[in-house]
C-alpha positions as a printed Julia matrix, in Angstrom:
745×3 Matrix{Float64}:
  30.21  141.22  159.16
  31.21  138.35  161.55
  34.89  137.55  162.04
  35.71  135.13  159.39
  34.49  137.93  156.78
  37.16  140.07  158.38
  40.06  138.2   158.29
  39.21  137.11  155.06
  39.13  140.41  153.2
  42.24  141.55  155.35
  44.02  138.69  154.22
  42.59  139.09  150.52
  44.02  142.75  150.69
  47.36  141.87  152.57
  47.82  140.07  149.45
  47.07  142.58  146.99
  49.89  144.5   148.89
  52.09  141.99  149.15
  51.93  141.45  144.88
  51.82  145.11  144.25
  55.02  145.46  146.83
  56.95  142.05  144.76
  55.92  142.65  141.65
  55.65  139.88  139.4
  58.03  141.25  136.79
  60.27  143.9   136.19
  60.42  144.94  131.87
  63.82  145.71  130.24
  64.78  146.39  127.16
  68.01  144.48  125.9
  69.79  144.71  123.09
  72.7   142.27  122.27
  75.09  142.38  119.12
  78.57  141.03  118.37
  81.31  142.89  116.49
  84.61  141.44  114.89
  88.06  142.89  116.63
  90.3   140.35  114.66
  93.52  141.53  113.9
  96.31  138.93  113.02
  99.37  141.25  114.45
 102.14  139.47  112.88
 105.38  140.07  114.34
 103.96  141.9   117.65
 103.39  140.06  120.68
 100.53  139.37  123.02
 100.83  141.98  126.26
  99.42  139.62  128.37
 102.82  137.59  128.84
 105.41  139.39  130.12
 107.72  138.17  126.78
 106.4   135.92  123.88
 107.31  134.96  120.25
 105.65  137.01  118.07
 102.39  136.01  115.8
 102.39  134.84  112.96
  99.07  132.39  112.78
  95.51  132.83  113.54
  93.45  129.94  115.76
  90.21  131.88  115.95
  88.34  135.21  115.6
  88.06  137.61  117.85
  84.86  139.72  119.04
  83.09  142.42  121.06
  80.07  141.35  122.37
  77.34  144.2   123.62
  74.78  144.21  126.33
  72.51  146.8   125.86
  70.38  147.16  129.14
  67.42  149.63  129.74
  64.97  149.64  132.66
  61.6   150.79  131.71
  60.72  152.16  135.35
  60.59  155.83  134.95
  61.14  155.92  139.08
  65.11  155.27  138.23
  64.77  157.75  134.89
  65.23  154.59  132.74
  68.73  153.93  133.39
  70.37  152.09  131.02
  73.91  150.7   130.68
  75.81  149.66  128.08
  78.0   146.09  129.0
  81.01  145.02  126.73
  82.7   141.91  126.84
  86.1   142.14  124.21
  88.0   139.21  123.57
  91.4   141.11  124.33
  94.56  140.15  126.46
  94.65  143.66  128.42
  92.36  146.53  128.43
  92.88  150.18  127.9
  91.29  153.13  128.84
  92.39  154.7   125.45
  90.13  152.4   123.59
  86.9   152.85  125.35
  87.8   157.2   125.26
  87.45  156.68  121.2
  84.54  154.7   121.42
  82.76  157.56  123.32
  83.78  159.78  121.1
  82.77  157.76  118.19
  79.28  157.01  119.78
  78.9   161.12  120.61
  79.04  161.59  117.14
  76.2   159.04  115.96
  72.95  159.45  115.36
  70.89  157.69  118.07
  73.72  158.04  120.58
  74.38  161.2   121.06
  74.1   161.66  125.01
  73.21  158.03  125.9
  76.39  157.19  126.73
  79.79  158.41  129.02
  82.33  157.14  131.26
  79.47  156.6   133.68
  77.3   154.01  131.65
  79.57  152.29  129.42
  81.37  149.6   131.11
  83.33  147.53  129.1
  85.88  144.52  129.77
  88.68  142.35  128.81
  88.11  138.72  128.53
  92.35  138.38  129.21
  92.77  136.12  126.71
  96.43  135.62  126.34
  96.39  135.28  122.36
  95.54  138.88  121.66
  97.99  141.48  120.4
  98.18  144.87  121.68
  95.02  147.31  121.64
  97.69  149.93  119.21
  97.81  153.35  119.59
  99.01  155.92  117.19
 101.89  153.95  116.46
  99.76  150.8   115.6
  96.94  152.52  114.48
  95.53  149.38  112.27
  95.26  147.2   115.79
  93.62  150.29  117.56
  91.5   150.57  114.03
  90.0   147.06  114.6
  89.7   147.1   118.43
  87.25  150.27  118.29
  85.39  149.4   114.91
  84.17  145.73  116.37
  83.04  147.48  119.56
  81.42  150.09  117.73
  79.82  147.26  115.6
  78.78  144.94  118.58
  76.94  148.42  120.42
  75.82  149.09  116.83
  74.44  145.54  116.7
  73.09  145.71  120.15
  71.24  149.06  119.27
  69.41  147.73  116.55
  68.33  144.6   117.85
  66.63  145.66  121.26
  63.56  145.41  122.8
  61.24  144.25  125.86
  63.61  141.32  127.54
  63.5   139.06  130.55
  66.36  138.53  132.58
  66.59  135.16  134.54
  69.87  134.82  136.61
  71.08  131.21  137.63
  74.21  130.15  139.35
  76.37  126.82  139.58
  79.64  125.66  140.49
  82.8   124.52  138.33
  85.91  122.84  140.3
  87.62  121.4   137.25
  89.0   124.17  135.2
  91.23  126.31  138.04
  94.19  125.87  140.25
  95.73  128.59  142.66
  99.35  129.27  140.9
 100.61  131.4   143.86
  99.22  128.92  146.67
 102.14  130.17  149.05
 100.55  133.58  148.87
  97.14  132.29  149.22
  98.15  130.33  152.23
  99.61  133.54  154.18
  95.45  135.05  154.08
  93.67  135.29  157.06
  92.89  131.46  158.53
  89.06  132.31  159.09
  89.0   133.75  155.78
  90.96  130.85  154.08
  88.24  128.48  155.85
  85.19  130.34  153.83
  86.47  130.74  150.47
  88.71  127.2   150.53
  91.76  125.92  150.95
  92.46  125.23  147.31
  92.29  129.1   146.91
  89.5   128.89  143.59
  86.36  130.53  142.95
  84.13  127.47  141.53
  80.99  130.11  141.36
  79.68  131.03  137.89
  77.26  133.06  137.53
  74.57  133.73  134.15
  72.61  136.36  132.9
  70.27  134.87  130.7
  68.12  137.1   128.37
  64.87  135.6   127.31
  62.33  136.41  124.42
  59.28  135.15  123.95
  59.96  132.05  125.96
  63.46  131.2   124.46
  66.59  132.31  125.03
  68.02  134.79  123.26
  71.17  135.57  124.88
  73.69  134.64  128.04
  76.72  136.44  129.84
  78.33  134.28  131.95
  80.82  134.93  134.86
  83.65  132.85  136.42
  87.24  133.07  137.62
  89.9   131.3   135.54
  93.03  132.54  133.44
  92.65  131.75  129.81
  96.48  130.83  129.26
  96.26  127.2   127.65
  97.56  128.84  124.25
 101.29  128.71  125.42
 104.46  126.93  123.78
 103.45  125.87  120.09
 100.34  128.39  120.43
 101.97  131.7   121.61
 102.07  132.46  118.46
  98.64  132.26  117.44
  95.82  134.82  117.86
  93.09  133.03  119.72
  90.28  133.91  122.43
  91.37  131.24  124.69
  89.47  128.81  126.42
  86.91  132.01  127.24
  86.28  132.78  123.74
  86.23  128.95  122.63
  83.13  128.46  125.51
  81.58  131.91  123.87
  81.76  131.05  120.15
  81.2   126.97  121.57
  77.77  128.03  123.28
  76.59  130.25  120.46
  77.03  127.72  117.6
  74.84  125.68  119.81
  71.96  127.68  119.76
  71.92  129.3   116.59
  72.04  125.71  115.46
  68.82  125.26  112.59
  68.58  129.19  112.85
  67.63  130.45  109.2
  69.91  133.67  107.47
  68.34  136.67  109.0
  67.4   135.08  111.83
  68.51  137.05  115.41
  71.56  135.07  116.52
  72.07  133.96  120.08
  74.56  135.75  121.76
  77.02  134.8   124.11
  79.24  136.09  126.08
  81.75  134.52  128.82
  83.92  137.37  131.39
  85.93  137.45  134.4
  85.63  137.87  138.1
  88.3   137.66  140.27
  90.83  134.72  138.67
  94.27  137.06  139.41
  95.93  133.81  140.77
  94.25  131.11  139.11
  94.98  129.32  136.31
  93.49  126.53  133.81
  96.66  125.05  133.53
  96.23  122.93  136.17
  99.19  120.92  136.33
 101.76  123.53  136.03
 103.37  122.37  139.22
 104.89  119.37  137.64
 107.05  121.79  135.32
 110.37  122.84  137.11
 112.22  124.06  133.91
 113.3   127.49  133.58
 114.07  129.24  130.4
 114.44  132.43  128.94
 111.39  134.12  128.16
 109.05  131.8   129.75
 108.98  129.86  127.15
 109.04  126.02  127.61
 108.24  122.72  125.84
 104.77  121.21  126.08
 106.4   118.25  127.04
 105.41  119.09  131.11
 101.91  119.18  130.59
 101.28  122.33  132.05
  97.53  121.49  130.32
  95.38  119.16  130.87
  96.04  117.51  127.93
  99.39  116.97  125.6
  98.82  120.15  123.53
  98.19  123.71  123.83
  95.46  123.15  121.32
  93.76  120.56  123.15
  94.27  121.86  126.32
  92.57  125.02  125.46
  90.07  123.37  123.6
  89.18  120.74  126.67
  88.81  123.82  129.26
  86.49  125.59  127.01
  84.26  122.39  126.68
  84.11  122.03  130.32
  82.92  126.05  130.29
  81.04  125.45  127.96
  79.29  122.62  128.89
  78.42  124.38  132.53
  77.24  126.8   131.03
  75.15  125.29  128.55
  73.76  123.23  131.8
  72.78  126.28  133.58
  70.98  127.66  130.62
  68.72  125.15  129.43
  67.81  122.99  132.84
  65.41  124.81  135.13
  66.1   126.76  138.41
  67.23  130.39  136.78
  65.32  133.15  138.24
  64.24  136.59  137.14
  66.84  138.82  138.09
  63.92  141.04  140.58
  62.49  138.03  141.91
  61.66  138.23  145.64
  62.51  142.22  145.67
  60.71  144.96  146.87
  59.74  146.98  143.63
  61.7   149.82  145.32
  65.15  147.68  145.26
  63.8   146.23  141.73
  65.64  147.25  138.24
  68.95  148.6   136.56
  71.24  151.19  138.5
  74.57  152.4   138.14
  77.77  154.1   140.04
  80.84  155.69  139.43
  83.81  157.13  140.12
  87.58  158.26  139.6
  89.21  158.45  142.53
  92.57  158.77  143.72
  94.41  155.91  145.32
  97.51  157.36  146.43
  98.4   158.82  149.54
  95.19  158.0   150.82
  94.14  157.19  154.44
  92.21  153.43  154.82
  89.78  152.91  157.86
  90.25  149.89  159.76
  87.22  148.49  158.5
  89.26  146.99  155.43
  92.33  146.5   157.14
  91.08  144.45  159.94
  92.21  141.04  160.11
  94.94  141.12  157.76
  98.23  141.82  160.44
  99.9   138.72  161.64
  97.77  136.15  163.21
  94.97  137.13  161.91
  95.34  140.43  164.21
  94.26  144.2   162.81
  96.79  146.57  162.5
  94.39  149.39  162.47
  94.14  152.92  159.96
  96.86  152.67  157.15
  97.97  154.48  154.71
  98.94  154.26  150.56
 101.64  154.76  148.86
 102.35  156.66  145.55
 102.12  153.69  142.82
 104.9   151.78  142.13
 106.34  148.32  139.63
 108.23  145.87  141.76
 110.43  143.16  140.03
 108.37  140.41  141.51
 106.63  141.39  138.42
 109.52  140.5   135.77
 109.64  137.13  137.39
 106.81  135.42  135.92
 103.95  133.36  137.49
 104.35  130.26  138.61
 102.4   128.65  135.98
 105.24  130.85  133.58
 108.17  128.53  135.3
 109.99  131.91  135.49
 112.21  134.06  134.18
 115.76  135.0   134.94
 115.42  138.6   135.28
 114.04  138.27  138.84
 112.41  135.41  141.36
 109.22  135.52  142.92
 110.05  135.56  146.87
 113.04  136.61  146.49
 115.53  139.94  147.25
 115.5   141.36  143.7
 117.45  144.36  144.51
 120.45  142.99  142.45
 118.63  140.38  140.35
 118.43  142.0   136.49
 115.43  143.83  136.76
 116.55  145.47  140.0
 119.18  146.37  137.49
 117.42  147.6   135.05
 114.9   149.83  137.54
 118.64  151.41  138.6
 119.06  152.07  134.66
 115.67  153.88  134.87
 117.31  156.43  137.34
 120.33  157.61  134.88
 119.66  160.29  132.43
 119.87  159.37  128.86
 120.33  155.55  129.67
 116.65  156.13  131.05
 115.3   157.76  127.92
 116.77  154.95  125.85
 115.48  151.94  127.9
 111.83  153.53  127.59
 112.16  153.99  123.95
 112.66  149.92  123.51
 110.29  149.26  126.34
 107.41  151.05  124.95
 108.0   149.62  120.95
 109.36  146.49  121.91
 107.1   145.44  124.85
 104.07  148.14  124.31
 105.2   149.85  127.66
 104.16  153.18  128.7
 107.19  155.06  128.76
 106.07  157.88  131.19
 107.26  157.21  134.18
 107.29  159.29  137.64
 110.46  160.45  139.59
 111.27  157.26  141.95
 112.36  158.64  145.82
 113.5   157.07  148.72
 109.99  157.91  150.53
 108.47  155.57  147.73
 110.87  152.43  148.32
 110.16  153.07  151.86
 106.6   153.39  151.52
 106.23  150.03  149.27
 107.91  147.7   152.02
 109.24  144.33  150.85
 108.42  145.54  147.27
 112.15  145.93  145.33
 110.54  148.86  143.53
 112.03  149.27  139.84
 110.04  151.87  138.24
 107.92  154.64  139.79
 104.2   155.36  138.08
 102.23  158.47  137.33
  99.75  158.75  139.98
  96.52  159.41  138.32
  93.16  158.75  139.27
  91.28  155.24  138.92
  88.12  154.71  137.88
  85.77  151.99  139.04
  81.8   151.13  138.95
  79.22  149.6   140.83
  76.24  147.78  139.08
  72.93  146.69  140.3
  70.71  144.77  138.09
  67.87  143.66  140.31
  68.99  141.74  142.93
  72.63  141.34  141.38
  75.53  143.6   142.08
  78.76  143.93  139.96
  81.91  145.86  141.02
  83.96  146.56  138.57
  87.52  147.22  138.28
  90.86  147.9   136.06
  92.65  144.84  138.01
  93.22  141.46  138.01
  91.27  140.14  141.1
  93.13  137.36  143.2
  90.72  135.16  144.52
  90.65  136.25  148.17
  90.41  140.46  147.09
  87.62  139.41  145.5
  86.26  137.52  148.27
  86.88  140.78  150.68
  85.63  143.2   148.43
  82.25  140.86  148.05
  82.17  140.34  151.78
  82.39  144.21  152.56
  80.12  145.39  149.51
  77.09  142.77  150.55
  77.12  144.24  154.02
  76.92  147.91  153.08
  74.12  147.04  150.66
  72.37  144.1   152.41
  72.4   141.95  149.35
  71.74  139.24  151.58
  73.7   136.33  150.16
  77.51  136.73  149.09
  76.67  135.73  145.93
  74.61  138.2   144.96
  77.72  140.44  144.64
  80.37  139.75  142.37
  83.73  141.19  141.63
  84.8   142.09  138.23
  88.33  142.77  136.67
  89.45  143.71  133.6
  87.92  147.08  132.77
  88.57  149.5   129.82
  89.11  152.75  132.28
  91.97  155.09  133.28
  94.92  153.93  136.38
  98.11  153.67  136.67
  99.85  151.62  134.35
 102.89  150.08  133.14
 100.98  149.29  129.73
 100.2   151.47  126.9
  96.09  152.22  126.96
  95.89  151.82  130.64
  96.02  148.69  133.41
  96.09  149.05  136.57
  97.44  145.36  137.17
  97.21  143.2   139.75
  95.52  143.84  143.61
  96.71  141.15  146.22
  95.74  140.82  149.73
  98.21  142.65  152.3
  99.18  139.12  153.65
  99.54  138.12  150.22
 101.96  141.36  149.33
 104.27  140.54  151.47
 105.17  137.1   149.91
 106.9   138.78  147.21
 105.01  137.05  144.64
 104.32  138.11  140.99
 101.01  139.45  141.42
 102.58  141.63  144.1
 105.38  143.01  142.03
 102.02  144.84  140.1
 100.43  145.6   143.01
 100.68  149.63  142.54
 100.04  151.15  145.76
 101.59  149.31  148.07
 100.75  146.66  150.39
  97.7   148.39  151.66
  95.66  148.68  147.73
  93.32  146.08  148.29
  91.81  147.8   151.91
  92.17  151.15  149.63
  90.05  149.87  146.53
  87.27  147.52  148.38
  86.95  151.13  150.89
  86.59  153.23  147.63
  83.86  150.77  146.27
  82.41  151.05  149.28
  81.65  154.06  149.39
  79.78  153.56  145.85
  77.71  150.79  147.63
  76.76  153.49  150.41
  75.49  155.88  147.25
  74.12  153.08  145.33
  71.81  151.28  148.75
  68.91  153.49  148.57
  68.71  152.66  144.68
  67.86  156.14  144.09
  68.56  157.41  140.53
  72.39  157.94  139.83
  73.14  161.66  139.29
  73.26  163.52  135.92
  76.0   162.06  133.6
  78.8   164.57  132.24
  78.75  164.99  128.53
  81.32  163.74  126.25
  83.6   166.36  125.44
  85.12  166.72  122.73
  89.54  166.57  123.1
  91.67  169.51  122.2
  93.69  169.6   119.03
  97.03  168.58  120.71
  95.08  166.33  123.46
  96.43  162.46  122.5
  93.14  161.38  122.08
  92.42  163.17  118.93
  95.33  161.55  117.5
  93.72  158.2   118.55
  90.26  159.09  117.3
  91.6   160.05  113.97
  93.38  156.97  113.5
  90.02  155.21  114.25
  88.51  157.46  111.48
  90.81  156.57  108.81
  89.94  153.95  106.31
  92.14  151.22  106.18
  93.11  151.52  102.63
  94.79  154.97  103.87
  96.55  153.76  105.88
 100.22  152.91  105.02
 101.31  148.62  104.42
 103.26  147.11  107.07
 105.66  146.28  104.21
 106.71  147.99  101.31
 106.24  145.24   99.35
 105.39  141.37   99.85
 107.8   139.01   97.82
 106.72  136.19   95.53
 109.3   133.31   94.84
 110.51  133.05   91.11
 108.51  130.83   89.03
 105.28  131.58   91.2
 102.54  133.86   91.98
 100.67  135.08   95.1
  98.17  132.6    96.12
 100.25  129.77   94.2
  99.76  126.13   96.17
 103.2   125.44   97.35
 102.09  121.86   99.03
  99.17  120.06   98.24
  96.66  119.13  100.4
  98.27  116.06  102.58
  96.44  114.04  104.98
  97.74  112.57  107.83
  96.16  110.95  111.07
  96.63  112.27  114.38
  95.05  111.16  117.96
  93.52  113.89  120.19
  90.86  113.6   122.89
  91.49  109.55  122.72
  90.19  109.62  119.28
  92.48  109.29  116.06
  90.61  111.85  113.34
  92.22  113.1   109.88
  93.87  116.66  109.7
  94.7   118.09  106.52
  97.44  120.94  105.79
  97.94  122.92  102.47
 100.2   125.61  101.81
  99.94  128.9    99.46
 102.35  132.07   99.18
 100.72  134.48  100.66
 100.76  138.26  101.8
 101.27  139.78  104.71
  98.26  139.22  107.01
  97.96  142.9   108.13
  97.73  144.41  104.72
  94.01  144.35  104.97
  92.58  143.81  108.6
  89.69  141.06  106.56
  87.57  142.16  109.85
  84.0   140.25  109.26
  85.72  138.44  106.08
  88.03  135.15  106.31
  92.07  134.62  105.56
  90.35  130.93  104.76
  87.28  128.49  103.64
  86.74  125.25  103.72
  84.46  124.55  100.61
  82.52  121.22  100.18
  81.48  119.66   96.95
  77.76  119.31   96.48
  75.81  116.77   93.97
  75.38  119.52   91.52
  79.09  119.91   91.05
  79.33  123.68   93.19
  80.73  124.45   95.95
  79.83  125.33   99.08
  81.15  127.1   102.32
  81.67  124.4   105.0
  83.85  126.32  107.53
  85.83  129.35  107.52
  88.26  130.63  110.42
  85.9   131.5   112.72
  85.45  127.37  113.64
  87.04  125.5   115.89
  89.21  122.73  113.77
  90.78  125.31  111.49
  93.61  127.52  111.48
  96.28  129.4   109.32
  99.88  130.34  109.96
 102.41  132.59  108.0
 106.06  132.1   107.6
 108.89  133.76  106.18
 109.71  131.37  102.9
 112.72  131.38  100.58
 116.6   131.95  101.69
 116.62  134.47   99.46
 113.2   136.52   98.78
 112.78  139.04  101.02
 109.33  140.05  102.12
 107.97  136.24  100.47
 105.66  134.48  103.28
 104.15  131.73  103.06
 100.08  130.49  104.79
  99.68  127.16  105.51
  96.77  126.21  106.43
  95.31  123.15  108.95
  92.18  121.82  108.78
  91.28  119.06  111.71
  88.33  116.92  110.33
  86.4   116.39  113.35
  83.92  113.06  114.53
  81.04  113.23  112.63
  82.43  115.52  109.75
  80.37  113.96  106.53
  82.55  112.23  103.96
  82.93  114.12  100.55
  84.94  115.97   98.01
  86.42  119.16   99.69
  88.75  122.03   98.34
  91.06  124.63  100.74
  90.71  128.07   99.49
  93.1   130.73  100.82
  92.04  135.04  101.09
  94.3   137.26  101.56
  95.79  140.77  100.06
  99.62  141.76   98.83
 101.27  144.56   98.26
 102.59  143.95   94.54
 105.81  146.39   94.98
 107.15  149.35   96.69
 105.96  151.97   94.28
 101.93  151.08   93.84
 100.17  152.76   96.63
  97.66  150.08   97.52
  97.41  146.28   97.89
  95.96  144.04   96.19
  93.27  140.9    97.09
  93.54  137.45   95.8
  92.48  134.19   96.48
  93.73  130.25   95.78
  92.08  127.29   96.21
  93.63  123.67   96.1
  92.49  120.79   94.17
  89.82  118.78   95.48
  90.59  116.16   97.54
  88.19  113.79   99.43
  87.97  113.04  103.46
  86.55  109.97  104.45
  83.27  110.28  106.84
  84.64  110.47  110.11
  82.51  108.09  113.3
């Protein structure tokens, strides 16, 4: 054999190692489903804003949307996790306990899942009402039953999948609201991430079948907070769960009934000081409650409505970009099959009283200098917190910045301290504001502890929980916070070292997560996590920073260590059954309110009221069209308006409070749109001086360009109580007379 023969079959079999060690592909099996968490609240308000008007209308549904992911590779023991993206303001740990307990008790899940492998988050949409508890048991009743149908969903529709991953970059959609904190970071670091203070990066997961697309989760940082003013009191998903339901409609478009729908789902990173209302700085005004006149254009364009819808287009149409031009990547490509596939971490861990290394504190004293091992404090609410974001033009109960000590929240933290006066204040802070009314004993060694923090209200220190992901060459912490841009930068930085991801970007930093912290909020939130340059600002997100000024160094070391267990990409350790709660443990209370049909449980009214001379569902104004000009284009909207019920007699989950029917050449009609499309919506109001309990729906219909011309008739849904002494209520619907809407360019 002379030499050329050699080096030829050595090269020959250095490549038949090389594609055995990079394997070509990596096989999982995905499942993806969607589930419907709608509840129209009415009266309660969102627990995303600090204080808001209650709602009464309904913009758009709400859903769950489930990633079901399974690696094949029987090295790992075929992990699989189960990813949920819920289009609610705030999550709670409460919510995903009942869903575990609800999934232990199905057939086909028993043992699949735990705290461990189900990993669901908040989208933190600010038009979502409370997650309920016992006390709301209808809105805790529709939060778990559209999760349980999205994994449901999910379950049934799996099998072999390929993951591509692509990334791009979005600079339109953010702006830093607490750019004085920002601005007190570490220089270098300020120089790397920007000095606007933004994370442009989004990040997709697309899932691919057969050569086409049948699914995407997308990341990126921004606050979904356009609904404000004229739309706090709507339930709505936000500019997030516009972008969702936006990308979806496009690709289920010329799907047939029965056809798998595309799936879509959009979640956060690290947006804890960003905002889409990008011109908030022009608005000086400051009002009670936060609440303030469109007329400053916090938005990027002259209504809530618009403004949310713009934002979502420009997510949208990102991500739509990223998913249909080439350059996304399977997820394993360029690994080593031994770093290849799904694996999971996790932990509770205690946060308080805790000793940090220097590794996460260094860089963060003054100038840039380390200040060395540091130490957390017991978790604590500061009334930084009561002031409001920037972007909220603040409230007068305390001022970011400022000494609070003697503002009205440092007042009412000193009523928190007096015996009865305490127990009263909780009582209207947890029905009034959904605040969790346990709090700790507050001490001098706690206000000392939290530095510049004017500490109001002392927290129960238990245990947070947290996970690490790995998904081929992608990594995902995730966390009960609200990431500010800059933690997540550090806690990125730190975890992509440990686990040599290479590229920054191949870590990412989620917030938002359904799992046990401290809280001030019913369910479980462990609030906001700034920088320890940023905590001394005194800003909002500091005033929720719980542990003190050292909690981001604290959290980024205890993720850390999950990076340290997670590098050799051995398989994660045995998972701890589901067990089941005692009799008097809270969470059987919870589960059985998830277990009880809704016709069980009681009306939020004993009866509704129907003005003399009419009868539910009667049309109280005809349908009246009138022009209006949004997004530079002048387009018809028509309103109608019907007595109506209250909204939360029946939850109508996976039904409609409206349709939009559409006369065909025959003579029938035919659903055109329903309240899950953008364009239409439907608000309640009190009606009559003197009818108590009567409410009124009207409903708005904006005829978009392109909308065909025809004959077209507003039907209303809904269910009344009839009166105090029949046990169950009763469904009806109305429909207006036909009208006709010219064809619209």
């Amino acid at each position: 054999m002379n030499l050329r023969q050699v080096v030829s079959q050595s090269m020959a079999a250095l490549m038949l190692l090389s594609a055995a060690h990079y394997a070509a592909a990596h096989d999982y099996i995905v499942g993806l489903g969607s589930g419907d968490v709608t509840a129209v609240a009415m009266g309660d308000s969102s627990n995303a804003w600090a204080v808001a008007p209650g709602f009464n209308g309904l913009q758009s549904r709400l859903s769950a949307r489930a990633f079901l992911i399974k690696d094949t590779d029987a090295r790992t023991g075929g992990n699989e996790v189960l990813f949920v993206v819920v289009e609610a303001g705030l999550p709670g740990a409460s919510v995903r306990d009942v869903v575990l307990q609800e999934l232990a008790g199905m057939k086909g899940f028993a043992s699949r899942f735990s705290a461990e492998n189900l990993v669901m988050v908040a989208i933190h949409t600010h038009g979502a009402p409370p997650n309920g508890d016992t006390d709301r048991p209808k809105l805790f009743k529709a939060q778990v039953a559209g999760i349980l149908q999205a994994i449901i969903n999910a379950d049934q529709n799996k099998a072999v999948t390929t993951i591509n991953i692509s990334r791009g970059e979005l600079n339109t959609v953010s702006r830093n609201r607490s750019i004085e904190a920002y601005k007190l970071d570490n220089a270098d670091d300020r120089k790397i991430v920007g000095e606007a203070g933004i994370d442009p990066l989004m990040t997709q997961l697309t899932f691919v079948r057969g050569g086409a697309a049948v699914g995407a989760l997308t990341f990126f940082a921004t606050h979904p907070t356009n609904m404000v003013d004229d739309g706090f009191s709507y339930v709505t998903g936000d500019s997030y769960g516009y972008a969702a339901r936006r990308l979806e409609d496009q690709m289920n478009q010329g799907k047939k009934s029965g056809d798998p729908r595309f799936i879509a789902a959009f979640a956060q990173t690290n947006p804890g000081d960003v905002t889409s209302n990008v011109n908030f700085d022009i608005c000086t005004d400051r009002q009670l409650f936060s609440h303030h006149q469109w007329g400053c254009k916090r938005g990027v364009k002259d209504t809530p409505f618009d403004s949310m819808k713009e934002i979502g287009e420009r997510l949208y149409g990102k991500a739509y970009t990223m998913l249909t031009s080439p350059g996304a990547v399977p997820v394993d490509d360029g690994l080593a099959a031994a770093r290849q596939g799904l694996n999971y971490r996790y932990q509770s861990v205690a946060l308080h009283n805790i000793l940090v290394d220097e590794k996460y504190t260094r860089g963060t004293g003054s100038n840039g200098s380390s200040p060395g091992a540091q130490r957390t404090c017991a978790p604590a609410w500061g009334a930084a917190f009561a002031a409001g974001s920037t972007e909220d033009l603040g409230t007068p109960l305390a001022a970011e910045g400022a000494d609070n000590s003697l503002s009205l929240a440092g007042i009412l933290g000193i009523g928190l301290q007096i015996p009865v006066l305490s127990d009263i204040l909780k009582v209207v802070a947890h029905y009034a504001l959904h605040l969790d009314a346990s709090l700790a004993t507050l001490t001098p060694e706690l206000r000392t502890c939290q530095g510049r923090k004017d500490v109001i209200a002392a927290l129960p220190a238990v245990d947070t929980e947290m996970h690490l992901l790995k998904l081929g060459s992608l990594y995902m912490a995730v966390a009960p916070f609200e990431l500010p841009v800059m933690t997540g930068y550090r806690i990125r930085r730190a975890l992509t070292a440990t686990l040599d991801a290479g590229d920054i970007k191949n870590v990412l930093a989620l917030g938002y997560l359904y799992g046990e912290s401290p809280s001030l909020e019913v369910g479980g939130f462990a609030g906001y996590l700034v920088t320890p340059e940023e905590y001394d600002a005194k800003q909002y997100e500091s005033g929720y920073t719980d542990w003190g000024k050292w909690s981001q160094p604290a959290v980024t070391q205890a993720l850390d260590m999950l990076a340290v267990n997670l590098k050799d990409n051995a398989a994660p350790p045995p998972r701890a059954p589901v067990a089941q709660p005692a009799a008097d443990d809270p969470l059987t209370a919870l589960v059985t309110a998830a277990d009880t049909p809704e016709e069980n449980m009681p009306a939020p009214v004993a009866w509704d009221g129907i003005p003399l001379f009419r009868v539910i569902g009667s049309v109280l104004t005809a349908p009246a069209i009138h022009q209006e000009n949004s997004f530079n284009n002048t387009h018809q909207v028509v309103t109608a308006e019907f007595v109506s019920g209250h909204p939360m007699n029946r939850l109508r989950r996976n039904d409609t409070f409206l349709v939009i029917e559409k006369q065909a050449a025959d003579g029938s009609w035919q659903e055109y749109r329903r309240d899950d499309k953008w364009g239409t919506r439907i608000q309640w109001n009190p009606t009559g001086v003197l009818c108590i309990n009567c409410k009124s729906a009207t409903v708005t219909w904006e005829v978009e360009p392109g909308n065909p011309g025809g004959t077209y008739r507003i039907v209303h849904k809904g269910n009344y109580k009839p009166f105090w002494v029949l046990p169950d209520v009763v469904e009806f619907r109305s429909e207006t007379a036909p009208f006709v809407v010219a064809a619209q360019g």
